[in-house]
C-alpha positions in Angstrom: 19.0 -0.7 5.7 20.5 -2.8 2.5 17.5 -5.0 1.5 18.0 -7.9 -1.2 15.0 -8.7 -3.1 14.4 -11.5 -5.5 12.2 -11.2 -8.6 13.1 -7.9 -9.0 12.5 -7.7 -12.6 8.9 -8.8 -12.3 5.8 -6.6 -12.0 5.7 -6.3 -8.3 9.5 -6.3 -7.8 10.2 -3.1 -10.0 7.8 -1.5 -7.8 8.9 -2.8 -4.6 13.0 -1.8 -5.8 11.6 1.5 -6.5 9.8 2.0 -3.6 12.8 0.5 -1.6 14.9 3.1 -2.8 12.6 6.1 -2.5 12.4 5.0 1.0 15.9 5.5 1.3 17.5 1.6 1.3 20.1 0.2 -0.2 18.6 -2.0 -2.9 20.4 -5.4 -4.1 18.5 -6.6 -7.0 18.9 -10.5 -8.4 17.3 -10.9 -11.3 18.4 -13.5 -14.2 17.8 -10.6 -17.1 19.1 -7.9 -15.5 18.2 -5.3 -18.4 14.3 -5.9 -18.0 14.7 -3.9 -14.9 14.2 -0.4 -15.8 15.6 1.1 -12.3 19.1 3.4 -12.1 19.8 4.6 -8.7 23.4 5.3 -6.7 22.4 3.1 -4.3 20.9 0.3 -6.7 23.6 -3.0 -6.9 22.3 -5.7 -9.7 23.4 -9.3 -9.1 22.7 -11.6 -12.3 22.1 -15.4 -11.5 19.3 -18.1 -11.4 17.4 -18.5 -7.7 18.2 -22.3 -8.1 22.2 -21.9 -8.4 23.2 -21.5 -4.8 26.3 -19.5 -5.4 24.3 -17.3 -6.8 21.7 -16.5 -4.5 24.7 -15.9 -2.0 26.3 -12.8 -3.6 23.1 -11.2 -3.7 22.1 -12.1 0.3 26.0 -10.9 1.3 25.7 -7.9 3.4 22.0 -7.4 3.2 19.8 -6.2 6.5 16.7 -8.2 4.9 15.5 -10.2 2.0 12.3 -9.7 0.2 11.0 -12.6 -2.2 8.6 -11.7 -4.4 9.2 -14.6 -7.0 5.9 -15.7 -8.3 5.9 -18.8 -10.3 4.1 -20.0 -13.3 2.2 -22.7 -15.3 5.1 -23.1 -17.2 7.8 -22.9 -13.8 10.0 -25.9 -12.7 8.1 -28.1 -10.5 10.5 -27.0 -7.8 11.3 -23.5 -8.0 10.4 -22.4 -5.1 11.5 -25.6 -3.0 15.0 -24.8 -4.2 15.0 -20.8 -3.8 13.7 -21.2 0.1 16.7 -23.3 0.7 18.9 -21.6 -1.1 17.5 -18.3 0.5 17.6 -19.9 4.3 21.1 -21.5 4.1 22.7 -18.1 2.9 20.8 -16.1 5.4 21.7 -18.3 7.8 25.9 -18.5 6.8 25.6 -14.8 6.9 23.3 -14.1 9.7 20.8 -12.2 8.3 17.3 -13.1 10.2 14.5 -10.9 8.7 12.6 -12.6 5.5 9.6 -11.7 3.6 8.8 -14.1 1.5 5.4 -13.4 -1.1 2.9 -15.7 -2.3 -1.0 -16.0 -3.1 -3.8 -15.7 -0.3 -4.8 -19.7 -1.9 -1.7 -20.6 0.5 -3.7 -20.9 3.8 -2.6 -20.1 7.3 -4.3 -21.4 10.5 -6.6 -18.8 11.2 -8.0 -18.4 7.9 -11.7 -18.2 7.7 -12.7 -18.2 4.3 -15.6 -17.1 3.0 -17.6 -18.5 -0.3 -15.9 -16.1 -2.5 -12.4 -17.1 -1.1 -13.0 -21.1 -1.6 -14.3 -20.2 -4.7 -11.0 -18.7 -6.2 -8.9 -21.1 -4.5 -11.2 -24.1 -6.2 -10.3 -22.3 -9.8 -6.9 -22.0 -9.0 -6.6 -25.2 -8.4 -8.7 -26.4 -11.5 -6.3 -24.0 -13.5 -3.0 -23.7 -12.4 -2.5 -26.5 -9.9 1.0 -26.8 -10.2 1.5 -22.8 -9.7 -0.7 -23.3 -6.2 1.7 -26.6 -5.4 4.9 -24.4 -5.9 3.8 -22.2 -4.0 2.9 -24.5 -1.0 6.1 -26.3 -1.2 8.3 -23.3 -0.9 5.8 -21.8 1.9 6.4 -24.9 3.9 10.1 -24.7 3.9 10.1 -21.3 5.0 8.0 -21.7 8.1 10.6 -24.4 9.3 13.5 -22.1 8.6 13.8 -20.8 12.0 14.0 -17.3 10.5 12.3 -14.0 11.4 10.2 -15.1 8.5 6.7 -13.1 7.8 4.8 -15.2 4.4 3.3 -12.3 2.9 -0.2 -13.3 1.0 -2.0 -11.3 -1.4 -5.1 -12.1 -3.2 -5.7 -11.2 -7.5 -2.9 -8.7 -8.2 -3.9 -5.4 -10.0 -2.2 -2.7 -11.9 -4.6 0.2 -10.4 -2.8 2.9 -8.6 -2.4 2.7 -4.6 -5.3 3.6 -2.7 -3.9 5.5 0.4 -4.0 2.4 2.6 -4.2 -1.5 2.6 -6.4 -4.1 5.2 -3.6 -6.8 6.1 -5.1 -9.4 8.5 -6.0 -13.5 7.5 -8.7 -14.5 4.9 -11.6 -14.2 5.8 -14.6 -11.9 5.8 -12.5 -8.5 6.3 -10.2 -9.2 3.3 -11.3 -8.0 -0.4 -10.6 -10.0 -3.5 -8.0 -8.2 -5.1 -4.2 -6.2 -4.4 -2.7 -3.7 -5.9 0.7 -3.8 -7.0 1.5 -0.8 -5.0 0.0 -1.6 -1.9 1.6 -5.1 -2.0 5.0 -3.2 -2.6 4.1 -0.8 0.7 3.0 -3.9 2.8 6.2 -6.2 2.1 8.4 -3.2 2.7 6.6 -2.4 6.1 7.0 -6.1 7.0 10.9 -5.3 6.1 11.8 -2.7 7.9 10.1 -3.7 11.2 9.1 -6.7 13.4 5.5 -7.3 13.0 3.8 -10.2 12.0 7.1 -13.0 13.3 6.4 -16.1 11.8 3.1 -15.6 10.6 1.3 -15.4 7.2 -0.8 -12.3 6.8 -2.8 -11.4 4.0 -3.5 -8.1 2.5 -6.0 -6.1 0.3 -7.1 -3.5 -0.8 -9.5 -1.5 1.6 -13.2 -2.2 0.4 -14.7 1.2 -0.8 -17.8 2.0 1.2 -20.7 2.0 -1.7 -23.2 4.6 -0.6 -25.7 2.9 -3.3 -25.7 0.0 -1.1 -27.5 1.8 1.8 -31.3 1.5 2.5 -33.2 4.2 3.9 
């Protein structure tokens, strides 16, 4: 399938066009410095634009299967970066009827059948102390995309990490099953698994890491 994914240049989205490819998809790539992404491949197209110019957005979405979002905004983001690229996103999916959309943001974005723990309301609490307009970004633009009427899964992931994948990642809601941190590569594995099939419709899953069992933890 040809597979258009959005913050492409970042840390996640190198992996995830990497891993795209690998997989064998055609990979469009929008990314508003198109040199920061260190990726050459046959079957690699690179559209240059900003996620808030409409226009834009379209000539990347034009004959894709899917779209992958994995644009993750920051203190220093426009208030309403994410408000504009879900509706930018959603109207050219919709002109060109593409329905499948992944769309990535932090596990702080809750879902219905969350069940967070201390730990969890804990992180969201500092998150909210720290970066409140990052979390209120990221609400906005999760809103719109649940009222897109899209094959839309909101893929949530808790602290990000740069360690290597570990075989296999827990994707479920927050709560008691779901550890406190992501790698990179796992996130890549589980937005691309979202892609290519038709699990999770319209829901918001979140994914980690799979807790190490600690034999030191046992009492005998």
């Amino acid at each position: 399938m040809k597979i258009t994914i959005f913050g492409s240049t970042g840390k996640t989205g190198q992996i995830l066009v990497r891993k795209a490819l690998e997989r064998g998809h055609g990979v469009i790539a929008f990314a508003r410095t198109p040199n920061k992404l260190a990726v050459e491949h046959q079957e690699l197209h690179i559209v240059q634009g900003d996620i808030r110019e409409g226009k834009q957005v379209a000539q990347a979405i034009s004959g894709a299967d899917g779209v992958i979002n994995a644009v993750g905004p920051t203190p220093d983001s426009p208030p309403d970066l994410l408000e504009k690229a879900a509706k930018n996103i959603i109207s050219t999916m919709k002109q060109n009827g593409v329905r499948r959309l992944i769309w990535a943001t932090g596990a702080a974005v809750r879902a219905p059948q969350d069940e967070p723990t201390l730990m969890h309301k804990s992180i969201e609490f500092l998150l909210k102390l720290i970066s409140p307009k990052v979390l209120e970004n990221s609400l906005k633009g999760a809103e719109i995309i649940q009222n897109s009427g899209l094959d839309w899964t909101i893929a949530r992931a808790p602290m990000l990490t740069d360690e290597p994948k570990s075989g296999s990642y827990y994707a479920g809601f927050v709560g008691s099953e779901l550890g406190r941190s992501l790698s990179r590569q796992n996130f890549a594995d589980f937005m691309l698994d979202l892609v290519e099939g038709d699990d999770w419709l319209q829901e918001m899953p979140a994914a980690s890491d799979r807790k190490k069992f600690n034999f030191s933890s046992i009492i005998i």
